[in-house]
C-alpha positions in Angstrom: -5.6 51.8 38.5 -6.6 49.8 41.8 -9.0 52.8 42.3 -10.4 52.4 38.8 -10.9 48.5 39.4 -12.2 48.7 42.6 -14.7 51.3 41.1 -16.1 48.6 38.7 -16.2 46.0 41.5 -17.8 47.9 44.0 -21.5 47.4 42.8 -20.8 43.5 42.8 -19.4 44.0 46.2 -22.2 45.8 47.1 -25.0 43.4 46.2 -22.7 40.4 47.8 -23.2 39.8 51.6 -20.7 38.0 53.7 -16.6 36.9 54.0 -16.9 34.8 50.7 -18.2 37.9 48.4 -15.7 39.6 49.5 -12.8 37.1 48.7 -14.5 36.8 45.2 -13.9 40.4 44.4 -10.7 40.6 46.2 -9.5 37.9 43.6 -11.2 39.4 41.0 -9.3 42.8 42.0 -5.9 41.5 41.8 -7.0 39.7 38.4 -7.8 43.0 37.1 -4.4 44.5 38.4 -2.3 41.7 36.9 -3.5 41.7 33.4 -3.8 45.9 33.2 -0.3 45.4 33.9 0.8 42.8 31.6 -0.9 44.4 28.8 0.6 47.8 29.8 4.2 46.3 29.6 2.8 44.8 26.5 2.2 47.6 24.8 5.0 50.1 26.3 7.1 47.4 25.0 5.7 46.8 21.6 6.3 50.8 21.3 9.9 50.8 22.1 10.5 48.1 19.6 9.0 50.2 17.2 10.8 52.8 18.3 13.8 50.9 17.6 15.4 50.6 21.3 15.0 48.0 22.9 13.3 47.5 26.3 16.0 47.7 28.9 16.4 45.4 31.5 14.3 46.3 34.6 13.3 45.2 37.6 11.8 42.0 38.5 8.5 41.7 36.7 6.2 41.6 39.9 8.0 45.3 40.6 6.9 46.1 37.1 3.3 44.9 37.2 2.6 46.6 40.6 4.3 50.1 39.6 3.4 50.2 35.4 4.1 53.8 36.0 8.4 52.8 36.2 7.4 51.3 32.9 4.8 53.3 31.2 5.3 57.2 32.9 2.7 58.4 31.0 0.0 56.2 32.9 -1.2 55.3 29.6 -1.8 51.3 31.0 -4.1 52.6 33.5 -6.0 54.7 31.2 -6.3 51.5 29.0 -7.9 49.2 31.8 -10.0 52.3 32.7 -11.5 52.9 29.4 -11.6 48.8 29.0 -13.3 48.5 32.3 -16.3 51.4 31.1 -16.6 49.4 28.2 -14.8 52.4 25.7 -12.4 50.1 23.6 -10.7 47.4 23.4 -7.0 46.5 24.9 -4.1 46.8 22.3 -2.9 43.5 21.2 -0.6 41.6 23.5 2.9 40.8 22.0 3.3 37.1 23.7 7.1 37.5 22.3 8.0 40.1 23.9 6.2 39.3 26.7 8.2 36.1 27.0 11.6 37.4 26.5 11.4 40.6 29.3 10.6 37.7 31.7 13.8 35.5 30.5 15.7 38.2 31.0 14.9 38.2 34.7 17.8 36.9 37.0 15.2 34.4 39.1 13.3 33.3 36.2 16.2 32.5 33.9 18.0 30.4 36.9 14.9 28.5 37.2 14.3 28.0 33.2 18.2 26.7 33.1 17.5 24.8 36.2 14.3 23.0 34.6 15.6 22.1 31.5 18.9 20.7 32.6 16.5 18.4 35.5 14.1 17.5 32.0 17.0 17.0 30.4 18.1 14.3 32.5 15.1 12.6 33.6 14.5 12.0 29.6 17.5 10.4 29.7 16.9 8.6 32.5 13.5 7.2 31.0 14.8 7.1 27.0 14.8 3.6 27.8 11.6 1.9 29.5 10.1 4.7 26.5 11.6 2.9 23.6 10.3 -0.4 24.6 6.6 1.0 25.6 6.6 2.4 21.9 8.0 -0.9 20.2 5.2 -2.8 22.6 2.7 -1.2 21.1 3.7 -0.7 17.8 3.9 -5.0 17.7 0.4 -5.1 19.5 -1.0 -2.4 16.5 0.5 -4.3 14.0 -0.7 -7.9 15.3 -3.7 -6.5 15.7 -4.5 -5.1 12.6 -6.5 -7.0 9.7 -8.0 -9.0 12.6 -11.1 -10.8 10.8 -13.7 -11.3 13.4 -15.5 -14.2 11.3 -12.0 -16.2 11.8 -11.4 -18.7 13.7 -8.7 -17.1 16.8 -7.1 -20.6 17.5 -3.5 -20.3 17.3 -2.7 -22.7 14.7 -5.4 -21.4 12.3 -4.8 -21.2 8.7 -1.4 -22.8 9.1 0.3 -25.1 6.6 0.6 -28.9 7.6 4.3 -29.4 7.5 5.2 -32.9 6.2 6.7 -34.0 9.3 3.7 -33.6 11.3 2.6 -30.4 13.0 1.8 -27.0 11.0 4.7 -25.0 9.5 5.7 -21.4 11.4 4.1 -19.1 8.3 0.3 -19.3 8.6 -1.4 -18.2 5.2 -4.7 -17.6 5.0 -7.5 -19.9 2.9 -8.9 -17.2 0.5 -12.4 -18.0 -1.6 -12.8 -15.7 -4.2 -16.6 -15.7 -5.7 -16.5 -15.4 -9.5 -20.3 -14.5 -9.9 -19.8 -11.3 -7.6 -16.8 -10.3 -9.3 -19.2 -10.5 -12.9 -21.8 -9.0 -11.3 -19.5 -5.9 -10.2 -18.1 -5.8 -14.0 -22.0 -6.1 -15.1 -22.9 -2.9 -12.5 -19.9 -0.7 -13.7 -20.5 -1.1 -17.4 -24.5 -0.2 -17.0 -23.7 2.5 -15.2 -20.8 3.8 -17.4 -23.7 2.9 -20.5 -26.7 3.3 -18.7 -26.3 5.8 -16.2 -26.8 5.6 -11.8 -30.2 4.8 -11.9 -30.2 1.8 -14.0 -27.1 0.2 -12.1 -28.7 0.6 -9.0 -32.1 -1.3 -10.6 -29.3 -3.8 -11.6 -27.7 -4.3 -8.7 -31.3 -4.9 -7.2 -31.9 -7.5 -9.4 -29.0 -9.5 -9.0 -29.8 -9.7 -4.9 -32.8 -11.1 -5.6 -31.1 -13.3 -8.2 -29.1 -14.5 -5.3 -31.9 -15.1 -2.6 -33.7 -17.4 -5.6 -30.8 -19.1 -5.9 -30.5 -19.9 -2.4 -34.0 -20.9 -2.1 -33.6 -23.3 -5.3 -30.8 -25.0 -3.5 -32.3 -25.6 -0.3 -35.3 -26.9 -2.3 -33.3 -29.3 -4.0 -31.0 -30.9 -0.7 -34.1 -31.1 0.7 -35.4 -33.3 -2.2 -32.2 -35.1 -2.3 -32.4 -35.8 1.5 -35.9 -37.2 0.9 -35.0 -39.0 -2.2 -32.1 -40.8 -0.3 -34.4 -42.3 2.7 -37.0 -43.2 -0.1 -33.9 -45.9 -1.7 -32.5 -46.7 1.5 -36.3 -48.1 3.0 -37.8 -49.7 -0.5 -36.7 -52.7 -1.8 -35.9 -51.4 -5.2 -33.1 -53.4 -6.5 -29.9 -51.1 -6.9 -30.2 -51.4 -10.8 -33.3 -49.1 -10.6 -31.8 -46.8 -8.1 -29.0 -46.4 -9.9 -31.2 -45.4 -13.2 -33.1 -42.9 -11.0 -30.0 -41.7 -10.1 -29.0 -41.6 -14.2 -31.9 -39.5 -14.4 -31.3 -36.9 -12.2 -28.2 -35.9 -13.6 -29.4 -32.4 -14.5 -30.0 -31.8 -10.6 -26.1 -33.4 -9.8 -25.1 -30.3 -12.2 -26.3 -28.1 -10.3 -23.9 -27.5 -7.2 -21.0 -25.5 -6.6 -17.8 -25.1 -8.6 -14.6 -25.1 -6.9 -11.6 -23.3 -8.8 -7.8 -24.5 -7.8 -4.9 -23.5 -9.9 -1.2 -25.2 -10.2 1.0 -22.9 -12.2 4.6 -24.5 -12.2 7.1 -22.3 -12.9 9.2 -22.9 -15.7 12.5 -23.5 -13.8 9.9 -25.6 -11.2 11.5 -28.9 -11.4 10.3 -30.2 -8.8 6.5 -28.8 -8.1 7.0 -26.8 -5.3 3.3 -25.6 -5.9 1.9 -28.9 -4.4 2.4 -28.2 -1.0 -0.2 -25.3 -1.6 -2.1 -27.7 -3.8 -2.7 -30.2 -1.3 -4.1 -27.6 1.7 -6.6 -26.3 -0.6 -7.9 -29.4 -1.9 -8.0 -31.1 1.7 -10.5 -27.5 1.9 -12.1 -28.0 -1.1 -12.6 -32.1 -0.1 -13.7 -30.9 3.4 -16.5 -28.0 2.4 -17.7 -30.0 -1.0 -21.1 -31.7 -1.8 -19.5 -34.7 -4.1 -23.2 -35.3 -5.1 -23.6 -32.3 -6.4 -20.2 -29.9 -6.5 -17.2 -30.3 -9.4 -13.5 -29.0 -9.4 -11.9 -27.0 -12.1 -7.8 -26.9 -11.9 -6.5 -24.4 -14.0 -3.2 -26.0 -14.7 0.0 -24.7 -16.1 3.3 -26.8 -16.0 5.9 -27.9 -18.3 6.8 -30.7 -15.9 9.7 -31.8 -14.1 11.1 -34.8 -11.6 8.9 -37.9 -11.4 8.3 -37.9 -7.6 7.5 -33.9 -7.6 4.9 -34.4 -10.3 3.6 -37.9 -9.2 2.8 -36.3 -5.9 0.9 -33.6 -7.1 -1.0 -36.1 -9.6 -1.7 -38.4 -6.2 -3.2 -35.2 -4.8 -5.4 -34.5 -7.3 -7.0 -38.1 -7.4 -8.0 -37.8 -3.7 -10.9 -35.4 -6.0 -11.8 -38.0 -7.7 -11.7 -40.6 -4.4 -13.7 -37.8 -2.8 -16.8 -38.2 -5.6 -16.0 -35.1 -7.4 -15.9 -34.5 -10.8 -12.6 -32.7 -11.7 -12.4 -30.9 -15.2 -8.4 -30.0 -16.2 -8.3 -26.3 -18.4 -4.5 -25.7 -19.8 -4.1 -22.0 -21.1 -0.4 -22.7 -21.6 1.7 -26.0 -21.1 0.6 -29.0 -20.1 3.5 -31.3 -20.8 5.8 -34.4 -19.1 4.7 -34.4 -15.5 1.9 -31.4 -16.0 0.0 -33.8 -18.5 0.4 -36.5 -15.9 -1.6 -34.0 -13.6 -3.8 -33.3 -16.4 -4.6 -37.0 -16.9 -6.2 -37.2 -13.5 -9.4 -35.4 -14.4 -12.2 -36.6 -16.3 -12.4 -33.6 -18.8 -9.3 -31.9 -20.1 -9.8 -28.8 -21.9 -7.2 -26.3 -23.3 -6.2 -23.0 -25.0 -6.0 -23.3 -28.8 -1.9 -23.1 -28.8 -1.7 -24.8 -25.6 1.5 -27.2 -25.9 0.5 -30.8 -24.5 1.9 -33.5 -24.3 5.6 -34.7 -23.8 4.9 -38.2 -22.8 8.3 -39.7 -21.9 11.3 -39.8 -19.5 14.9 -38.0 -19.5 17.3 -37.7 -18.0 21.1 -35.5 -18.5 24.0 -35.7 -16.3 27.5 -33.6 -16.9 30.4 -36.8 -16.6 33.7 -34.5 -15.6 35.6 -37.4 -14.9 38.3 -36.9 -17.6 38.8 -33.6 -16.3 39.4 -34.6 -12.5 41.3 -37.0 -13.9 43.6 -34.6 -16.0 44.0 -32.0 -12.9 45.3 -34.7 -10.7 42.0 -35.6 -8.7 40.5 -39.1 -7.4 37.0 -39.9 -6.5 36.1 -42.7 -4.9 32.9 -44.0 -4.3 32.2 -47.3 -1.6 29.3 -48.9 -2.5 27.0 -52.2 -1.6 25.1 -53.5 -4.2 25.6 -54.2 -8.0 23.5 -50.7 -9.2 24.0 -48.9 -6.1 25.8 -46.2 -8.4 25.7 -46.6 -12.2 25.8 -43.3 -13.5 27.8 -40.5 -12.0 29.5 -37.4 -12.6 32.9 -38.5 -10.6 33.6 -41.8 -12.5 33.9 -43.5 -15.9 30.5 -44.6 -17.3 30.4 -48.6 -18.1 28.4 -50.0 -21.0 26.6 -51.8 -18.3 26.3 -48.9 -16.2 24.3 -47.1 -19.7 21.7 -50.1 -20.3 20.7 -50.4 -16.3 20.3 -46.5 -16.4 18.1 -46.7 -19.4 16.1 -50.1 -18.2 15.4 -47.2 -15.4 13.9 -44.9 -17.5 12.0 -47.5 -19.1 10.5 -48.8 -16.2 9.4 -45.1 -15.5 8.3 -44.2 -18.9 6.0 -47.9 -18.7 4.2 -46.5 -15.7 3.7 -43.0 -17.3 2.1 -44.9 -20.5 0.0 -47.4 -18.3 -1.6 -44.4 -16.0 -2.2 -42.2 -19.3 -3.9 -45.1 -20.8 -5.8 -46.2 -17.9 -7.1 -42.2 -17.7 -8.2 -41.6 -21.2 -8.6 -45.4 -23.2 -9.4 -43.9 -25.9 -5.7 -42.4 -27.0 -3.5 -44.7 -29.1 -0.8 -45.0 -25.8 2.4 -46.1 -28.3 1.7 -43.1 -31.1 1.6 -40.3 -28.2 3.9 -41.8 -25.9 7.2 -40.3 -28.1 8.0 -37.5 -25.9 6.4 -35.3 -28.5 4.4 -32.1 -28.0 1.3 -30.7 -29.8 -0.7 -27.6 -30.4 -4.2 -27.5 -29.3 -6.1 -28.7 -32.4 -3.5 -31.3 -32.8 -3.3 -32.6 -29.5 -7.6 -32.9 -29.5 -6.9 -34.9 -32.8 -4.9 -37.8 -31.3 -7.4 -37.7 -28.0 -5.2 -35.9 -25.3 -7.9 -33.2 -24.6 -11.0 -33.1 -24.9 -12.5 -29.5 -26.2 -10.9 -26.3 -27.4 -11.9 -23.6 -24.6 -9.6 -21.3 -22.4 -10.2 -21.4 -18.2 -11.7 -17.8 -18.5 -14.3 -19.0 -21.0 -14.8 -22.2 -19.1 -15.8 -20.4 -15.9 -17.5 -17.3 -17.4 -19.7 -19.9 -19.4 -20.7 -22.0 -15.2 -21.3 -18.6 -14.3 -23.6 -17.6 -16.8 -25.2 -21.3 -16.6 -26.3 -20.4 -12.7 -23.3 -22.1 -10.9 -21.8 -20.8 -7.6 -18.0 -20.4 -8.8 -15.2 -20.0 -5.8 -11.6 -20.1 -6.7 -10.1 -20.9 -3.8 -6.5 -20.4 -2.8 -4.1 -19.9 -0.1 -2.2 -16.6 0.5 0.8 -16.1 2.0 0.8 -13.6 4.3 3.6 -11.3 3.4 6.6 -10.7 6.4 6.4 -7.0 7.9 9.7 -5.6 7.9 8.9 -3.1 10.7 7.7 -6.1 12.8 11.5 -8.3 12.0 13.3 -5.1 12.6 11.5 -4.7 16.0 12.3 -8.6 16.9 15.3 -8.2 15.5 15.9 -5.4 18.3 14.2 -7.5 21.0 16.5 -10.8 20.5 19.8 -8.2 20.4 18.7 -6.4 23.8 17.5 -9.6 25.2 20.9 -11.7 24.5 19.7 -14.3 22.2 22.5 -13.1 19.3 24.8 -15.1 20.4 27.4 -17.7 19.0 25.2 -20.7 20.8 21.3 -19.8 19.5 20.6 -21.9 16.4 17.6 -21.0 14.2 14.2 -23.6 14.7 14.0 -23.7 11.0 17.7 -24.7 10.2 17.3 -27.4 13.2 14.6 -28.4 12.2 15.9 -28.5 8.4 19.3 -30.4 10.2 
């Protein structure tokens, strides 16, 4: 076979001149050798397991590939590389499996393979650890990573919640503006297309582009007017009767700005208007990004109401709108009762669904008295007070006529300044025939004055839309917690020590 090989080499090795031809076909020579022998093992082997005996265990391989005779008596591996090597056929196919297992069944090899994995073994073992926490690394650097917005601002605090203490809350949501004339204009493509067919959404969606730049151009047009308008007043000496009547009559160019969208939607077991912390980030936004010349706020507002100081604050935040310059429209699809038609009463339009309820102008208030129980099981309370009406009514002692007409002199007190603001908002409403703690339907509630038109939110907004208007609902979203991300901290703080007895939480300090 090394005759054979050296046959086909020799022509190279005759055109090659010097020491390093001759290594090259050396080395090409033994290449030959090595694979003729494999695949002669190969393919003696393949033919004793077809046979149905099984190879028996030989001599060390490198015996085997040098004398393929032991192995293949019939010299047919040399006669294959032969008639490869003239270019006859092709070599039979090598059986890698059986390959692999004569060569594990080799003394050396087998004490090296045992000797291998065992070390592996053990240096995996070794390194399970520093592995784990590369992995978790990167798995918090993907995660933190990902939904990066470029066009966001990458301070730290960004986004963040104020807290009412001062400084920003741990959870950071993010201030989303969602455009109400793209999302028409998508419904607008789909259906021409689904109608229509590709050709004449695609003309559509042309047309609304340009739409767009016009608009754009039209509102530049008209700050810049404005702009010039406002140096005009400030250097005449028109009396501010006429520029207030030049003002009057551009009203139609005021109407033209932007329309911002909020929404409060109080739960109905939301006593205590947990939505106005949400409320009064996006209209410090709204405040912040808004033209009061020219832009309006729509709240879309559903609440049945709850406690006085929960509702009067989220009322307080909506007049810093109307502090701000801007005109505030109200549009109830629901409820809009107690404290939620306090909120409503802020605007200067209040619009609602047809079987909207509104109204529910009044105070209550219902406490549970168990003190006739405690009293029958055997148990005291006592209460240590300073001052006449420090404690009039309580569950843990026995209610006093006097103690009943201070706690309802309260609630009158409270119900006055409910009727007062209502009245002060809208003069037109008879104050003493609404202020009953009643509730009306829409048609009925527009009848004694409480709204203004008949017209749901969606209708409202569609209608600005279709008038020209830029509509953004704004809104903040929480970003949701990743559990893969707590289960990795999680992991952290246990490896790191901080589980123990002595570490308190920030927020229940905090809270404390």
């Amino acid at each position: 076979m090394v005759d054979a090989v050296a046959a086909v080499a020799a022509p190279a090795g005759a055109r090659a001149a010097g020491g390093v031809a001759r290594r090259r076909v050396r080395r090409a020579s033994l290449l030959a050798v090595a694979l003729g022998s494999a695949a002669a093992a190969s393919f003696a082997a393949s033919k004793a397991f077809a046979g149905g005996t099984p190879p028996a265990a030989g001599p060390p391989r490198r015996a085997g590939l040098v004398k393929h005779n032991a192995v293949d008596p019939s010299g047919a591996g040399a006669d294959a590389v032969s008639t490869a090597a003239s270019g006859g056929f092709s070599l039979p196919s090598f059986d890698v499996g059986a390959f692999f297992s004569g060569a594990l069944e080799n003394p050396t090899v087998s004490s090296m393979w045992a000797r291998y994995t065992s070390e592996v073994a053990r240096s995996l073992a070794d390194w399970t650890g520093p592995i784990v926490a590369l992995l978790l690394v990167a798995v918090i650097v993907l995660i933190r990573g990902k939904g990066g917005d470029d066009d966001t601002f990458q301070d730290e605090e960004e986004g963040a919640m104020m807290s009412p203490f001062g400084g920003s809350m741990s959870r950071k949501p993010q201030l989303k503006v969602k455009s109400w004339n793209q999302q028409v204009d998508r419904y607008a493509v789909a259906t021409t297309k689904a109608i229509k067919g590709k050709a004449a959404a695609v003309k559509l969606k042309q047309e609304l582009k340009e739409g767009y730049k016009k608009l754009e151009k039209e509102a530049a047009e008209a700050s810049k007017k404005k702009k010039e308008t406002d140096g005009e007043a400030k250097s005449s000496d028109k009396s501010v009767d006429s520029v207030d009547a030049k003002e009057s009559s551009d009203a139609e160019e005021v109407r033209t700005g932007r329309v911002w969208v909020l929404t409060f939607q109080g739960g109905r077991n939301d006593v205590t208007a947990s939505g106005v912390q949400q409320l009064r980030e996006e209209i410090t936004a709204v405040v912040s990004a808004a033209d009061p010349e020219r832009d309006e706020v729509v709240l879309k507002l559903d609440s049945p109401g709850g406690t006085v100081t929960g509702y009067g604050l989220a009322g307080a935040q909506l007049m810093r709108l109307r502090e701000a310059g801007l005109r505030l429209t109200v549009a109830i699809d629901q409820v809009a009762a107690s404290g939620g038609y306090l909120m409503a009463c802020t605007a200067h339009r209040i619009v609602c669904s047809p079987f909207a309820v509104i109204g529910s102008i009044g105070v209550v208030q219902e406490l549970p008295v168990v003190f006739e129980r405690l009293e029958r099981e055997g148990i005291k309370f006592e209460t240590t007070t300073a001052g006449k009406y420090k404690r009039t009514l309580t569950p843990f002692k026995e209610p006093t006529d006097e103690d009943r007409q201070k706690n309802k002199e309260d609630l009158l007190d409270v119900l006055k300044v409910f009727k007062d603001f209502v009245q002060s908002s809208r003069p037109s409403v008879d104050i003493e025939k609404v202020a009953t703690g009643e509730t009306w339907l829409g048609p009925l509630a527009k009848e004694r004055g409480l709204v203004d038109d008949l017209q749901t939110s969606d209708s409202l907004l569609l209608g600005l839309v279709r008038e020209g208007r830029q509509v953004l609902e704004v809104g903040l979203a929480q970003r949701p917690s990743n559990p893969l991300l707590q289960a990795v901290a999680s992991v952290a703080s246990a490896m790191s020590g901080g589980g123990g007895s002595g570490g308190g939480s920030p927020t229940a300090a905090a809270a404390a």
